[in-house]
C-alpha positions in Angstrom: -2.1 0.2 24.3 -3.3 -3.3 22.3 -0.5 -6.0 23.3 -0.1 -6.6 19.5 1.3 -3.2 19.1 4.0 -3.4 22.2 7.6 -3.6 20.6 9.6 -2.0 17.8 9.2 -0.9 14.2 12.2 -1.3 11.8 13.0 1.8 10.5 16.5 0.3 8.7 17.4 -3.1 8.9 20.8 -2.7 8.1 23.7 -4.8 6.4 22.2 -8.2 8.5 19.7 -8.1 11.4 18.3 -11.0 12.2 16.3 -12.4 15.3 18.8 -15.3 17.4 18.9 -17.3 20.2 21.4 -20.2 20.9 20.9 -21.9 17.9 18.4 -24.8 16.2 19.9 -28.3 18.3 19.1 -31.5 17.4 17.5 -31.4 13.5 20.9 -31.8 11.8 19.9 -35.6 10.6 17.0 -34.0 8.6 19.3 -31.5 7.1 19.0 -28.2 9.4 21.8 -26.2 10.3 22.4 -25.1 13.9 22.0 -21.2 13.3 22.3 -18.8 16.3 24.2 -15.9 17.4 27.6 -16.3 16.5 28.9 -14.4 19.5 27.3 -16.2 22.5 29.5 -14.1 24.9 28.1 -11.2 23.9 24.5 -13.0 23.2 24.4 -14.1 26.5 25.4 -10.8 28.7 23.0 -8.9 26.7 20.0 -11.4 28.3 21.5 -11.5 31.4 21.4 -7.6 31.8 17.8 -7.4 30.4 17.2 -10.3 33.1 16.2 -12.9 30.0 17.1 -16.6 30.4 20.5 -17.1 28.7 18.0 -18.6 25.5 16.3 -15.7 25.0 15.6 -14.3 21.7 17.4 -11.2 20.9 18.6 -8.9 17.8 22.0 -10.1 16.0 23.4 -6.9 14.2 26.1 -8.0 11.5 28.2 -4.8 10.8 25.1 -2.8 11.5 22.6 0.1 10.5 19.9 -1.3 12.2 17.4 1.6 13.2 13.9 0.9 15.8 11.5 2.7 16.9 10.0 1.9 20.1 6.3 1.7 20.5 6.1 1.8 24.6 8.0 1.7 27.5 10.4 -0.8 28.3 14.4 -2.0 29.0 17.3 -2.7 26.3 20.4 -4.0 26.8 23.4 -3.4 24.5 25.9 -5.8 23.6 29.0 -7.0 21.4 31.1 -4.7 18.8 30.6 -0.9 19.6 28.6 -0.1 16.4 27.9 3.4 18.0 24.3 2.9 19.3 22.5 6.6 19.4 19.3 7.0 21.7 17.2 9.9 20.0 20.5 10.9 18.0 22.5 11.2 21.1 25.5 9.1 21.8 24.6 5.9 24.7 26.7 3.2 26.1 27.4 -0.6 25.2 27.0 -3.4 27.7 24.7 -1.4 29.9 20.9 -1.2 29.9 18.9 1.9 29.1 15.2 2.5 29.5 13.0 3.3 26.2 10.0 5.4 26.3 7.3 5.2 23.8 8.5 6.6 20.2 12.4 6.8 21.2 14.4 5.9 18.1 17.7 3.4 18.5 20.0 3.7 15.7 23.5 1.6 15.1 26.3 3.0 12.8 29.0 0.8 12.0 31.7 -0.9 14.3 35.5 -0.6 13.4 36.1 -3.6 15.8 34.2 -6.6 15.8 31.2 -7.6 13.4 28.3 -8.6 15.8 26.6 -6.4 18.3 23.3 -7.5 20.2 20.0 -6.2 21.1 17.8 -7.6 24.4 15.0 -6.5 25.6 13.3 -7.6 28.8 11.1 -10.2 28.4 12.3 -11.0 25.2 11.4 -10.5 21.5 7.9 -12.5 20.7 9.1 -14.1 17.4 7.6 -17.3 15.5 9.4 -20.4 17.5 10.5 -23.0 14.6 12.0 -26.6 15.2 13.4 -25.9 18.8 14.2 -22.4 18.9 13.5 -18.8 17.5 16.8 -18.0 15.6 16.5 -17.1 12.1 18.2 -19.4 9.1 18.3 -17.4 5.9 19.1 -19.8 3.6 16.3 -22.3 5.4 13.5 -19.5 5.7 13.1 -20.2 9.0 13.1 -18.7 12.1 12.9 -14.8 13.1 10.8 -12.7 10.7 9.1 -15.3 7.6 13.1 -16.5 7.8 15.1 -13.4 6.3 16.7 -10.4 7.8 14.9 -7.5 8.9 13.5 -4.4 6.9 12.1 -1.6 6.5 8.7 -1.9 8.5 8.6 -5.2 10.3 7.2 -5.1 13.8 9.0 -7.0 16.2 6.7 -7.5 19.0 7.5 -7.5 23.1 6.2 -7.6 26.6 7.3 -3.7 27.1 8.5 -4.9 30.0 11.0 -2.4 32.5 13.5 -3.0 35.0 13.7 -0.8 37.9 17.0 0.0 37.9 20.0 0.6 35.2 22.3 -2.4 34.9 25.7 -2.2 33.7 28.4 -5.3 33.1 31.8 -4.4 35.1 34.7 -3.2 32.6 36.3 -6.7 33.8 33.9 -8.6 31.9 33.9 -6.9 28.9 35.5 -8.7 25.9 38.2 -7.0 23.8 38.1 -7.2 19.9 41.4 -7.7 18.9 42.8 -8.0 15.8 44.4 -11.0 17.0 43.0 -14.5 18.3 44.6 -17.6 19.6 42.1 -20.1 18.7 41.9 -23.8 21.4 41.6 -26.6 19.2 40.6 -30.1 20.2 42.2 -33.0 17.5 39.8 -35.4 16.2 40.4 -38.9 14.9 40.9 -37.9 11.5 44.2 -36.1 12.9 46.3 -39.1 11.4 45.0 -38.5 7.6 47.9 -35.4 8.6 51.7 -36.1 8.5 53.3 -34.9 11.6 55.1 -31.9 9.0 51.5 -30.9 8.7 50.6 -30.7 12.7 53.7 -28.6 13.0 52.7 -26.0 10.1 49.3 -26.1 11.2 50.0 -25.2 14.9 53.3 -22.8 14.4 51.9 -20.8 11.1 50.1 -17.5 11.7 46.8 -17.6 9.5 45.0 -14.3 8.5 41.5 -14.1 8.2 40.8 -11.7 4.8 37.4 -11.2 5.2 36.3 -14.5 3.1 33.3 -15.8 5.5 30.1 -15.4 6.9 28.1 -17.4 9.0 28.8 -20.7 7.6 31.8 -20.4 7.8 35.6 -18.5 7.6 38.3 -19.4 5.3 41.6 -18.4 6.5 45.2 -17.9 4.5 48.0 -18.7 5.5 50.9 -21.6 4.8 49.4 -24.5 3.6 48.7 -27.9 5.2 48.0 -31.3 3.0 46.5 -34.2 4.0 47.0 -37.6 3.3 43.6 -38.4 1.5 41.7 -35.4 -1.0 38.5 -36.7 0.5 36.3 -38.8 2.9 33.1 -40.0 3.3 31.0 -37.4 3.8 29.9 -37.4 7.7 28.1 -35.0 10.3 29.9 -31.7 10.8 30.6 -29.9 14.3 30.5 -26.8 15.4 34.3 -25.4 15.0 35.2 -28.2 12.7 38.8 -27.3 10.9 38.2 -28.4 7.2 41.4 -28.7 5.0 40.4 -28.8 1.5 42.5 -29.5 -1.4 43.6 -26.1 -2.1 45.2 -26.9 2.1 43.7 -23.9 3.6 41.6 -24.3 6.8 37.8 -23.3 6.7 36.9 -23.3 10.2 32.7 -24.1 10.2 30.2 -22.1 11.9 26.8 -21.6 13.2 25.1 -22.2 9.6 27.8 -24.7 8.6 26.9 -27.8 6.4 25.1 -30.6 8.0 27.5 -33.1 6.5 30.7 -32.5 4.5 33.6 -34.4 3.2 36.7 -33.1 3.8 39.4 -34.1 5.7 39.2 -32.1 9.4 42.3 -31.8 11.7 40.2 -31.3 14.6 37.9 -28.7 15.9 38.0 -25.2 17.5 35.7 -25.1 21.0 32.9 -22.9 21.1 34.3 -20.1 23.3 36.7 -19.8 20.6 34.6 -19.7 17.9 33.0 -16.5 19.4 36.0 -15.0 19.2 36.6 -15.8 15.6 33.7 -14.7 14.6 34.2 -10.9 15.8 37.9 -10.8 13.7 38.1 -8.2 11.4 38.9 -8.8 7.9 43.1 -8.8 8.4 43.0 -10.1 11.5 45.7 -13.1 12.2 44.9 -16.4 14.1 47.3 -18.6 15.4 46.0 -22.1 16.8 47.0 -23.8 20.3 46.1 -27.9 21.1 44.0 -28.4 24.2 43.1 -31.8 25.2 39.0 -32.9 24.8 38.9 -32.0 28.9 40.1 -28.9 28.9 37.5 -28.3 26.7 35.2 -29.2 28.7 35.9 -27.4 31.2 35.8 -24.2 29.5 32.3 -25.0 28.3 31.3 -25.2 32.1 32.4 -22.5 33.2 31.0 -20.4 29.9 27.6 -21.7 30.9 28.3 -21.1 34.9 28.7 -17.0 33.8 25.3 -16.9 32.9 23.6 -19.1 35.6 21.0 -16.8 37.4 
């Protein structure tokens, strides 16, 4: 078979399928967002079971109805909210790999728990490669697939690559999707444009997330928090960054977040925790707990240490 015709045909793209690594680092100054999968947990174990560098481009499914056809031989790994993969119409597991064979047909339903499920395949997916990484930005057009979600007929091409034996992540590993999250947040200087009234409601109220977000960001509801000033200067956002605009809900910013924004931020949520956020439901509650800037860091170590080969 030509190379150019090793990978996958869309048959469906579904709701939002888009090709993601890590994210776009380092172009925010000329006004790029970050993009990447919003579930890195999940992101990374589905390259580490298809033997990929954590980095690796892969498939991010938002709610899903993504359906492939595979063109050759070659390894898949499964990953993230159970949207019900099928294999040839017949039922096959999540965070385990399963060998293809030329013209088998993966389909995803829809997942009642959690919004983002992932798609590896050994040796990666052999996307166009834009400013520092392959992950698609809709609203940029770059990245994955001329920059959009997937559809019907795009070829997503591979090295048809397949491992020699079945891998599968141990139950202990696998994340829950709760309907629930306790959310790490780090304070940032602008913590004292926020009465001490407001620290306390902010870190004793229960927020609900209603379903008003995607991957710039979520909006939660919840008691209200106001800060000392309406505005600042408008300044670089991070990943996680708690926004409290006027109305004194939080908006907690994203993979595709603004590059700079003006609004008054009681601190930030660290990235493990933001990949929890992002598989809440719609009606799912969040409660927030202080963690000091090391603690922090030490949970980003040890993320990265899981997925050291």
């Amino acid at each position: 078979m030509s190379q150019k015709h090793v990978g996958f045909t869309v048959l469906k793209g579904g709701v939002q399928s888009t090709i993601q690594d890590s994210g776009r680092i380092g172009f925010c100054d000329i006004g790029l967002t970050q993009s990447g999968a919003m579930d890195e947990t999940a992101f990374g174990y589905a390259n580490k079971l298809a033997g990929n560098a954590f980095n690796t481009p892969v498939v991010e499914i938002a709610l899903g109805g993504l359906a492939l056809v595979s063109t050759c031989k070659q390894t898949v790994a499964i990953t993230g909210a159970d949207m019900h993969p099928t294999l040839n119409s017949e039922p096959i597991g999540m965070w385990q790999t399963h060998r293809l064979e030329k013209d088998d047909v993966i389909r995803f339903g829809f997942a009642s728990k959690g919004q983002f499920a992932y798609l590896s395949v050994a040796g990666g997916f052999k996307t166009p490669f834009a400013y520092g990484s392959f992950s698609t930005s809709v609203k940029e057009g770059l990245g994955g697939i001329d920059g959009r979600k997937l559809i019907e007929g795009d070829f997503l091409p591979t090295q048809g690559k397949c491992l020699p034996l079945k891998r599968r992540l141990p139950s202990v590993l696998i994340p829950s999707y709760s309907d629930k999250a306790v959310l790490r947040v780090v304070k940032g200087y602008q913590e004292a444009l926020f009465d001490a009234r407001a620290h306390e409601t902010f870190f004793t109220t229960t927020y609900r997330y209603k379903g008003e977000g995607d991957r710039m960001g979520y909006r939660l509801c919840g008691e209200k928090i106001v800060p000392s000033v309406t505005g600042i200067l408008s300044e670089p956002i991070c990943y996680g960054a708690i926004q409290i605009p006027s109305h004194g809900e939080p908006i907690v910013l994203l993979k595709e977040r603004q590059t700079i924004g003006g609004y008054p931020k009681i601190g930030s949520v660290i990235a493990v925790d933001c990949f929890k956020l992002a598989q809440l439901n719609a009606g799912g509650s969040i409660r927030f707990q202080s963690v000091t800037p090391e603690e922090a860091r030490a949970e980003a170590l040890a993320f990265r240490a899981r997925f050291t080969f």
